[in-house]
SEVOMAR-975173 format. One record per atom (N, C-alpha, C, CB): residue number from 1; residue in one letter; x, z, y; atom name. Coordinates in steps of 0.1 Angstrom, whole numbers. Each point is the difference from the previous one (the first is absolute). Glycine has a CB too. Layout:
BEGIN
NUM:A:X:Z:Y:CA
...
END
This chain:
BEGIN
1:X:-3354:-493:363:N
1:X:2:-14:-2:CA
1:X:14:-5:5:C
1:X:-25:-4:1:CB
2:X:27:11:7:N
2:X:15:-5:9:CA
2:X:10:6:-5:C
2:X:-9:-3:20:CB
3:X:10:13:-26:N
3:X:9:6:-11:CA
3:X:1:-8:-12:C
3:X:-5:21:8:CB
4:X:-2:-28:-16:N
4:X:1:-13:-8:CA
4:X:8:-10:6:C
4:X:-21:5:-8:CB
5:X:14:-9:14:N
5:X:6:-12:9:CA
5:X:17:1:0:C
5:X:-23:0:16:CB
6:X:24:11:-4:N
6:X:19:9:-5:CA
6:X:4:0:-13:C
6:X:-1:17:17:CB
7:X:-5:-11:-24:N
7:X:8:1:-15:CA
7:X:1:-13:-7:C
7:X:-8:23:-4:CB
8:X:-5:-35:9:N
8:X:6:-13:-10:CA
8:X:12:-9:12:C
8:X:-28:-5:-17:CB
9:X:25:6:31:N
9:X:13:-5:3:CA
9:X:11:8:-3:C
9:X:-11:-10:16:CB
10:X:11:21:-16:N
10:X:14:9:-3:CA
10:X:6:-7:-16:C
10:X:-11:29:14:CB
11:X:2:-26:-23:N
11:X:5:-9:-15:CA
11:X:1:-10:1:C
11:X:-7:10:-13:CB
12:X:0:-27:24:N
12:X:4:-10:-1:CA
12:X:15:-1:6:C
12:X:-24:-7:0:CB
13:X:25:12:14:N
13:X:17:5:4:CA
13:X:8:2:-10:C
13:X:-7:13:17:CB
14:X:2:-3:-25:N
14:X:9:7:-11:CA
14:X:7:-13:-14:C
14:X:-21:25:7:CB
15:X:8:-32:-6:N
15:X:4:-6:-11:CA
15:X:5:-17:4:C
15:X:-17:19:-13:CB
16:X:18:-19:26:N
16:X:7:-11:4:CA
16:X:14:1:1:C
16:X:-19:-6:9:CB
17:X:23:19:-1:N
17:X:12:3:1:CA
17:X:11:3:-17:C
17:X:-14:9:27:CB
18:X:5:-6:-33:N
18:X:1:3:-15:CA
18:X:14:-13:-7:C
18:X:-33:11:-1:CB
19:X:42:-9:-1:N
19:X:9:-14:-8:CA
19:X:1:5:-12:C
19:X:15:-10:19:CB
20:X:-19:21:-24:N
20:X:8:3:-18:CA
20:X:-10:-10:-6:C
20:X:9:31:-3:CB
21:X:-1:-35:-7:N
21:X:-4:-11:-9:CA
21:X:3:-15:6:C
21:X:-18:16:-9:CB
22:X:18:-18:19:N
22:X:4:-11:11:CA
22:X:11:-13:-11:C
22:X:2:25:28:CB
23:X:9:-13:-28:N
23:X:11:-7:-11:CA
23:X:-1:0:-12:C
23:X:13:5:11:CB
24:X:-25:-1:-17:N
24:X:1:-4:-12:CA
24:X:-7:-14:-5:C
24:X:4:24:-2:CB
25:X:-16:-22:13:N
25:X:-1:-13:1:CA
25:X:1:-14:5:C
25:X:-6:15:-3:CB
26:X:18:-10:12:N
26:X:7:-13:5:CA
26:X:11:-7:-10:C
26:X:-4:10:25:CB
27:X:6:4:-36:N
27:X:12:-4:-13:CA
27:X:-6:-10:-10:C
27:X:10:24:1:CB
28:X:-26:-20:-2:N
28:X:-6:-2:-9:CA
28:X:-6:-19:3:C
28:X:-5:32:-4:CB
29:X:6:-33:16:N
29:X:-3:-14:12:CA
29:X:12:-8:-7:C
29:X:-8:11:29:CB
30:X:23:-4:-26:N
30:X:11:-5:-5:CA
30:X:-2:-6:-12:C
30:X:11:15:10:CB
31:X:-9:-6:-21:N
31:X:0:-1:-11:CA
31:X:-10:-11:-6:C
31:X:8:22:3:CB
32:X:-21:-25:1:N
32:X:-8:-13:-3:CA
32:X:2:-12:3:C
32:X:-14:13:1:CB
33:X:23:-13:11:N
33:X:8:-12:7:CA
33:X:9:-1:-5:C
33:X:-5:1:18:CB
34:X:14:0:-23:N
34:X:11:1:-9:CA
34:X:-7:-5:-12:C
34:X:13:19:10:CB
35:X:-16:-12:-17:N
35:X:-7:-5:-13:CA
35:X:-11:-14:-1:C
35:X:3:26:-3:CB
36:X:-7:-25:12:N
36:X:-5:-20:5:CA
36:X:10:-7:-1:C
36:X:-14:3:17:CB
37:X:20:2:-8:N
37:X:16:-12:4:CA
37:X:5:-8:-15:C
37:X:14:21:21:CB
38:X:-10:-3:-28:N
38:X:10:-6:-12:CA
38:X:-14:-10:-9:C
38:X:24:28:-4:CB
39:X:-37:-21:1:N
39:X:-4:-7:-10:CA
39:X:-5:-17:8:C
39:X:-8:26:-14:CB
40:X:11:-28:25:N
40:X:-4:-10:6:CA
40:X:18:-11:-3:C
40:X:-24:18:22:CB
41:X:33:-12:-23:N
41:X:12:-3:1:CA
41:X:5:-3:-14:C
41:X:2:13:21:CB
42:X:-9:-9:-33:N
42:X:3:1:-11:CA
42:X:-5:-10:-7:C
42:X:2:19:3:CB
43:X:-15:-23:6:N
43:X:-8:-14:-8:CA
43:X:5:-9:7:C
43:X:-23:7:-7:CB
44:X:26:-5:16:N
44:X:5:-16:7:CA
44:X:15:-1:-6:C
44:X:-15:-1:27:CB
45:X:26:14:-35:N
45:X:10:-6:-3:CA
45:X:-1:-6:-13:C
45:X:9:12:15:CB
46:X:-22:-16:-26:N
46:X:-1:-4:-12:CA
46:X:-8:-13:1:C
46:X:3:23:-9:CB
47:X:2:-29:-2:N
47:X:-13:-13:1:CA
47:X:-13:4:-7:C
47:X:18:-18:-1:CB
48:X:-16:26:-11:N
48:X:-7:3:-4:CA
48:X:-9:11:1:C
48:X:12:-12:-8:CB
49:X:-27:15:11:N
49:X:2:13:4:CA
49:X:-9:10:-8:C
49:X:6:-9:21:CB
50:X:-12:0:-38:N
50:X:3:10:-4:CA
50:X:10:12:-7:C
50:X:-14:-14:4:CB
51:X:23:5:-4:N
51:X:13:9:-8:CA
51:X:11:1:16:C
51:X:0:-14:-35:CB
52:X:-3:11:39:N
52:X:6:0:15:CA
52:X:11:13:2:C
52:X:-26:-12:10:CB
53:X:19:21:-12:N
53:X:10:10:-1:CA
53:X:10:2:-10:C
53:X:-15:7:11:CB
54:X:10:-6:-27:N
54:X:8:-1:-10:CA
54:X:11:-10:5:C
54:X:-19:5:-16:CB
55:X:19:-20:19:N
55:X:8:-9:6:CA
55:X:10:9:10:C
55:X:-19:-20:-3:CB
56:X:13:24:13:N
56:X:10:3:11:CA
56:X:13:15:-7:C
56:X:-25:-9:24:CB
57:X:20:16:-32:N
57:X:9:10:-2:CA
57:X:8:-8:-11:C
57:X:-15:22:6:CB
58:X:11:-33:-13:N
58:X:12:-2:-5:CA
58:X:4:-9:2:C
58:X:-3:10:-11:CB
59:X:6:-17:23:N
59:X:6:-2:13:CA
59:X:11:4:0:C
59:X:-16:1:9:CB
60:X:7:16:-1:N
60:X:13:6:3:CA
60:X:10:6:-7:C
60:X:-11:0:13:CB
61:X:5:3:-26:N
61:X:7:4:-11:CA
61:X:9:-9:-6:C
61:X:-18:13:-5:CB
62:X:17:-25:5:N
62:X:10:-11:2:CA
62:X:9:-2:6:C
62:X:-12:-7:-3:CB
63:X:8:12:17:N
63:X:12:-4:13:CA
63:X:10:12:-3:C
63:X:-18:-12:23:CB
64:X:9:26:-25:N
64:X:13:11:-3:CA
64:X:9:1:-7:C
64:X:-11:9:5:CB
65:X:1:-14:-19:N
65:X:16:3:-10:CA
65:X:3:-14:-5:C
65:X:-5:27:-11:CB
66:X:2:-41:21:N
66:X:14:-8:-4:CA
66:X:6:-6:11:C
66:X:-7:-6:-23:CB
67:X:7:10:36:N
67:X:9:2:11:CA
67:X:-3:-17:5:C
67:X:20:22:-10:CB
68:X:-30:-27:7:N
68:X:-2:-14:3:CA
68:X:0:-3:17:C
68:X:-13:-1:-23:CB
69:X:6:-7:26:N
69:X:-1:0:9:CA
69:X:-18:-3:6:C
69:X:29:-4:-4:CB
70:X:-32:15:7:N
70:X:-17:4:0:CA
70:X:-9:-7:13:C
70:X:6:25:-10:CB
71:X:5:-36:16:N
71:X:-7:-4:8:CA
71:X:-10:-12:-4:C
71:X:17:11:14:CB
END
């Protein structure tokens, strides 16, 4: 029984000390935060929000190619 006991503390040890995969999940943390942000950032820069986005790219497609002033 006490040899059990050792081998599941030895693999809980084991697998606490353990970090592979650590970063991919902290990328993957990133990456959903980010992607909140912009779609959170995207509706508040339109009035409208169903076409909200259609609106904002041609926006910017405006501001690029006639040098206006985009503020």
């Amino acid at each position: 029984m006490s040899n059990i006991l050792q081998s599941i503390g030895q693999f809980t040890r084991s697998f606490l000390r353990d970090e592979e995969g650590a970063q991919v999940i902290e990328y993957a943390l990133i990456i959903a935060v980010v992607s909140i942000a912009l779609i959170v950032l995207l509706r508040g820069l339109t009035e409208d929000p169903a076409g909200g986005f259609a609106t904002f790219i041609g926006r910017v497609t405006t501001c690029l190619t006639t040098g206006a002033s985009c503020i």
